[in-house]
N, C-alpha and C positions, 0 to 999 in steps of 0.2 A: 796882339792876339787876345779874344775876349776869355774872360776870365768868368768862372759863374761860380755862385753856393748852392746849396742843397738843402731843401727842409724837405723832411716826413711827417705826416699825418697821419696818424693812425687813429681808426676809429671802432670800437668795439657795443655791439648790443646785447644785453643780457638783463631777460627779466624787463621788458619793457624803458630799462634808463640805457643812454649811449654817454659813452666814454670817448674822449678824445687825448689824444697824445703829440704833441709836438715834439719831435726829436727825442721821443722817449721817453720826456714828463710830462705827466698828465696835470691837465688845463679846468681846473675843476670852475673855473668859469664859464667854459664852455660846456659843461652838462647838459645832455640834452638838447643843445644847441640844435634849430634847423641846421642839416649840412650846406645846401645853400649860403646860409647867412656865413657861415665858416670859409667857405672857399673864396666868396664874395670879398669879407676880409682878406683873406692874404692876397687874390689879385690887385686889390686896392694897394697893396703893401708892395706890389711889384713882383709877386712869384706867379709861375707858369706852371700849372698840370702838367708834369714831362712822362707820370707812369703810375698805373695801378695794381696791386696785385692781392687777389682775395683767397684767406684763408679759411673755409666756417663761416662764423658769423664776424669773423675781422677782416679788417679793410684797410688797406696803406695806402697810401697816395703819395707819389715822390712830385717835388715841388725846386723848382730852378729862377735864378734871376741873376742878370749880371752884377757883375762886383767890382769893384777896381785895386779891394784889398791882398794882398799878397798872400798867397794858401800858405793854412796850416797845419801841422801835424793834429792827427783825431787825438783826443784828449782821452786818457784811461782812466774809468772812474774807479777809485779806490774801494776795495773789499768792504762788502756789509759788514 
């Protein structure tokens, strides 16, 4: 049975700079980044566009590729 992972993208404008987020943490390399050039990336990397959903001026993009590692439990990030 294939197996897959999940990344999200999330991308935010405000004030002329855009913001991007991979799975939550922002990617301050990619600032302003062409979107293009971003997406180009990760298909390079092996993930597939699987879904979009826009909020305002934010933007997620859920992103899939097969795996062969065995799932794991989501990881709980510890209180600020």
């Amino acid at each position: 049975m294939q197996r897959w992972e999940y990344l999200t993208l999330e991308s935010s404008k405000n004030y002329g700079t855009t913001k991007y987020y991979v799975n939550g943490e922002l990617q301050t390399a990619l600032k302003n980044a062409d979107f293009n050039v971003v997406i180009n990336q990760l298909g390079g990397q092996g993930w597939e566009m699987v879904g979009i959903s826009t909020v305002g001026n934010e933007q997620t993009y859920v992103f899939k590729r097969g795996t062969d590692k065995a799932p794991t439990a989501p990881q709980k990030k510890p209180p600020a």
